[in-house]
N, C-alpha and C positions, 0 to 999 in steps of 0.2 A: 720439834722441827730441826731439819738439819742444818748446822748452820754456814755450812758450806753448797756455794751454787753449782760448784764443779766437781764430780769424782774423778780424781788423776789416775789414768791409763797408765803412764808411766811413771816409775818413784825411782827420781833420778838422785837422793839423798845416801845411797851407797857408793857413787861414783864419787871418783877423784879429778874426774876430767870429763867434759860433754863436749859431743860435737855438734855441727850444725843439722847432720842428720839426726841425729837421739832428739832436738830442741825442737823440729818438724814433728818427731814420733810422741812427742812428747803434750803437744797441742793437738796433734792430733785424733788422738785417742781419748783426753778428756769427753765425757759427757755428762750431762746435767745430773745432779740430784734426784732422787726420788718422789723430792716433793716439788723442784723446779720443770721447768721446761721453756719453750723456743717456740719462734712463729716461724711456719714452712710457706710456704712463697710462690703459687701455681699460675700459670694462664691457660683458662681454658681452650683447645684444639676446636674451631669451629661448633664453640658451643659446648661440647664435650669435656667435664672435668679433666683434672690429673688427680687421680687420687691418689694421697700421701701411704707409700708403703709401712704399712703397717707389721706384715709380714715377717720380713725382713729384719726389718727395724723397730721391732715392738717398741722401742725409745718416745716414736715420736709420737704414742697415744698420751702422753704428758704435753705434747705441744698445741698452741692454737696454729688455722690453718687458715690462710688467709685466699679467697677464690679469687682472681680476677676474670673479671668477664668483658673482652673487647667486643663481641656482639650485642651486650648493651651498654656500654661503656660507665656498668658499675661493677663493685664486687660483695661478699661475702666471708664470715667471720664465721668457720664452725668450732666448734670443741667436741673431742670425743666421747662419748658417754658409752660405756659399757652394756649397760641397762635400756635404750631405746636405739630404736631403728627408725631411718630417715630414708623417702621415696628420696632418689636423686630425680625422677622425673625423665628418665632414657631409659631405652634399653640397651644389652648389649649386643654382641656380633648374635647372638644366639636366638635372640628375640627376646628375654627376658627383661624385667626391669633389674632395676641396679638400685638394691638397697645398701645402706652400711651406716656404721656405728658415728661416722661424723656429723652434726647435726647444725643444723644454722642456728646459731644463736639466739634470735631472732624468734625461732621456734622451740629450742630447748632449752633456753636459758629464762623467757620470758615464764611467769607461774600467772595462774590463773587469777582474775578479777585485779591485776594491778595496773594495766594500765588505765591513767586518769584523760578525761576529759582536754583539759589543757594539750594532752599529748598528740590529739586526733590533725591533722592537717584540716581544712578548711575543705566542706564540700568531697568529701572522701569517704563518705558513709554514704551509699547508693541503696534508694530501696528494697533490691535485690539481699542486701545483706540484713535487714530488718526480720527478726524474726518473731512471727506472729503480729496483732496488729495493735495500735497502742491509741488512746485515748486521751484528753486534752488536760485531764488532770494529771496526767504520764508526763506531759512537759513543764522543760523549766521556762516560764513566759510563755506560758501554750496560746495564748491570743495572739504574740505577735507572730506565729507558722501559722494562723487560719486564712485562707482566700477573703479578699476582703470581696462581699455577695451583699449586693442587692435585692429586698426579696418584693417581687412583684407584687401589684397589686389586682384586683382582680377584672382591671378594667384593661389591662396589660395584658390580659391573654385572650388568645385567641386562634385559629386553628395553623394561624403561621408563625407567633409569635416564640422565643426560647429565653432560659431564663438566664442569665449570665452571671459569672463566679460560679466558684463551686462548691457554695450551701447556700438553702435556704432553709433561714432559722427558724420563721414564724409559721405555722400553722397557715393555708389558706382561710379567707373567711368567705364561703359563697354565697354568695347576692343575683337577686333577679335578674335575671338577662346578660350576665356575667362572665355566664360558662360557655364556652363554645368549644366544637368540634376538638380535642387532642389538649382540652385544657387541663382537665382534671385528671388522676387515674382513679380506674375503679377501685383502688385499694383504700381511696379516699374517703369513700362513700360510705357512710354507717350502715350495718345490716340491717335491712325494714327499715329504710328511708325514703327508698323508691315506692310511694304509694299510688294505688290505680289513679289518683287525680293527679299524679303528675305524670303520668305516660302518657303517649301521645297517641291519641283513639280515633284518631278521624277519618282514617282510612275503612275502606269498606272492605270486608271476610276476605276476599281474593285477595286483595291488596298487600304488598311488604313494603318496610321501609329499605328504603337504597338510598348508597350514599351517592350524593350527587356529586358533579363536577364540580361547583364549589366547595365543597368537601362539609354541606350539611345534608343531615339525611331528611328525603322527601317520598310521601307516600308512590308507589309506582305500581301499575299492574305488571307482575312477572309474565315472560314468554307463554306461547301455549295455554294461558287460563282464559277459558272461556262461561261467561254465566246465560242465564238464560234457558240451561238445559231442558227438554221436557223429562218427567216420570212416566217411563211406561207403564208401571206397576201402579200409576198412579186413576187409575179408570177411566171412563168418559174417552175424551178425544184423543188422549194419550194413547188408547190402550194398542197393540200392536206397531205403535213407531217406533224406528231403530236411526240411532244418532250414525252419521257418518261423515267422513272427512273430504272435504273438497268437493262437496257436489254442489255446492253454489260457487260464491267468489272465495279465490284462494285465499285456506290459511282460516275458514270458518268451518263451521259446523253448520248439516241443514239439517230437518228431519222428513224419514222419508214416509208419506202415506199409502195406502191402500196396501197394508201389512197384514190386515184382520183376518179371521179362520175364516171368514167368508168369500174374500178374496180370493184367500192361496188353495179352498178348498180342500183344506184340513186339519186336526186340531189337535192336541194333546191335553188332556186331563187328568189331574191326579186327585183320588179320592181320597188318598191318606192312608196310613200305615196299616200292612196287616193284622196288625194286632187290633185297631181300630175297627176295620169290616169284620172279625169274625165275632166282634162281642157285640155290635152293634146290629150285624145281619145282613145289612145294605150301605150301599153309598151310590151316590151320583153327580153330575158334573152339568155343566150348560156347556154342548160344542161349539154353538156359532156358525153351524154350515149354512142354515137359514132350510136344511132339507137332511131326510134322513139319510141317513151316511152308504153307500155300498160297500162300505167295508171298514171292519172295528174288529182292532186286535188288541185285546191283556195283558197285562205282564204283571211280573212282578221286578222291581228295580231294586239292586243291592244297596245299599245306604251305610254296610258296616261290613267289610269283608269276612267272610265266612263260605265253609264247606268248597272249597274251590273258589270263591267268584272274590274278585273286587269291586268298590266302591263305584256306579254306574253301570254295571252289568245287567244285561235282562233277562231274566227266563219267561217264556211264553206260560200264560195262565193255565191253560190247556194241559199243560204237561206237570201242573205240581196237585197234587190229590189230600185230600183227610183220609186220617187211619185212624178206623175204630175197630176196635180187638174185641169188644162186646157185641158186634155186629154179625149178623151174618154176610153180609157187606161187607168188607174189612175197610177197604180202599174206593172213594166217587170222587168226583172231580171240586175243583175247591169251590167253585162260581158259576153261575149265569151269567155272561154280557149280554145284553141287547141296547135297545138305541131306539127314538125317534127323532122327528124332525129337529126337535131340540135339543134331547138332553138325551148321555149315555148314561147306563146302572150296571152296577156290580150287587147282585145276590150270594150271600157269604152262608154258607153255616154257621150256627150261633153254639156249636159244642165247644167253643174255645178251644177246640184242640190243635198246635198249631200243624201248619201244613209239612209236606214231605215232599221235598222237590230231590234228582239226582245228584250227586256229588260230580261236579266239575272232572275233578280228576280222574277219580276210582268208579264213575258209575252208582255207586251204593245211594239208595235212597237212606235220607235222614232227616229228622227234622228240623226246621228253620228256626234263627232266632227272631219271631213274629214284629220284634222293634226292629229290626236292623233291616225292613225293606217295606219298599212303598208300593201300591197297587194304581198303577200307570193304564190311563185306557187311550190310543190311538184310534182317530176317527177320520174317513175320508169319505168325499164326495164322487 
């Protein structure tokens, strides 16, 4: 170390006589040692450092530099460090920030994991600075930082009730009659606890539970369910009734009578699949006119779309033929309708072969796929 604090500018030891200007030149030009230095001495411009010219005067990166700050009326202590770079926290005229090698102390000088507890101010560690989250064996005296909490009992809650501090240490214990509306959460509830004898069954099929305005749930009929409905499909006196809206007192259901094929004087009857009539030979249906019909038309109904047609489509009976190719015959029609007072028939050929109706689109006869349609007879009075 050198053990001088001063290197003299001027070596006034050849002179025989100094004047008062040499003895100016002579203080003035000393500057520190290599390994000394000086404190520089700034107030910041609205905020705005001075920074020490470095430049110029490489000397003064041997110096500390002391900031004052009149807008917070404190200051700051940097030293210069070669090796790291400090945000000044501004920009300059240019929009840039303003980094440099003078470094707050504070920041560059403090090394890692030394500061001690004792050093903290009081109440200056804010959540925000907590990183990650820490548990009660993490603390020194972790009982005395707990909320001191009350923990309900179960006669304490209920659907207005809340529980105050903030923990509850003990498990719930639930008891008969105990639990009400927002007491419990479902997280509570062990899986397969809730067994059918403790749900609440007394409502009847239409029925939901709603919460009520006391805020317990009570069985209620939902809007719009109405029971009572008849089955039309059901025979007897049902058969031909059709439900409808508002033909009694609004906001009901009535059912309307005198619906039956003897009424409306016409029927529809379905024997059942073609593939059904040509291995069986016949089929027949009860119309209900009460009298023989003056007019009955066949079909055949699509049930799976194919050769042009979709699903409800009809082709007249008349129009689809058997094709037998061993025949001198080739081509006869697929059926006989007729009808009496009671009952329409369908007579099928039993060669299983299935029928040939025209293609929708193209015209082309082809033949049908004998499941994919049903044999429909129309009957009228």
């Amino acid at each position: 170390m050198n053990a001088n604090d001063l290197v003299v500018g001027l070596d006034p030891t050849a002179f025989t006589a100094i004047d008062g200007a040499q003895l100016a030149q002579l203080v003035n030009s000393a500057t520190p040692s290599s390994d000394r230095g000086m404190v520089i001495v700034t107030t910041d411009s609205t905020g705005v450092p001075v920074l020490p010219d470095t430049t110029d005067y490489p000397r003064v990166e041997n110096y500390l530099w002391l900031r004052l700050s009149p807008l917070t009326s404190s200051f700051i202590v940097c030293a210069w460090n070669p090796t790291q770079i400090y945000n000044m926290g501004y920009s300059n005229g240019s929009g840039n920030t303003v980094s440099t090698n003078w470094n707050p102390i504070s920041v560059g000088a403090i090394p890692a994991g030394s500061i001690q507890g004792y050093q903290l101010a009081a109440g200056t560690i804010t959540p925000d600075r907590l990183a990650g989250g820490i548990t009660t064996s993490q603390l020194v005296s972790g009982s005395t930082f707990l909320t001191t909490s009350t923990t309900p009992t179960l006669a304490d809650i209920t659907a207005t009730s809340s529980f105050s501090g903030g923990f509850v240490i003990a498990p719930l214990a639930i008891t008969t009659g105990k639990i009400a509306v927002g007491g419990v959460a479902t997280t509570n509830i062990a899986a397969g606890a809730c067994t059918l004898a403790k749900l609440d069954t007394t409502g009847s099929i239409y029925q939901l539970l709603y919460n009520s305005a006391a805020g317990v749930p009570a069985w209620q009929t939902p809007p719009q369910v109405y029971t009572g409905l008849a089955n039309p499909n059901a025979g007897g006196s049902n058969d031909g009734q059709v439900v409808a809206v508002n033909s009694g007192a609004a906001g009901t259901f009535k059912y309307i009578s005198g619906m039956s094929a003897a009424a409306t004087g016409q029927s529809v009857s379905v024997l059942g699949t073609v593939a059904a009539m040509i291995t069986a030979g016949a089929g027949s249906a009860a119309h209900g006119l009460g009298a023989i019909p003056t007019y009955v038309r066949a079909v055949l109904r699509c049930t799976s779309g194919e050769l042009g047609y979709s699903i409800g489509d009809e082709v007249n009976i008349e129009t689809c033929f058997q094709h037998h190719t061993s025949s001198s015959f080739e081509n006869y029609p697929l059926a006989a309708i007729s009808a009496n007072a009671t009952t329409v028939y369908g007579a099928f050929d039993q060669s299983g072969n299935p029928p040939y109706i025209s293609n929708r689109g193209t015209g082309v006869y082809a033949a049908i796929t004998t499941t994919s349609w049903t044999v429909v007879i129309y009957a009228r009075l």
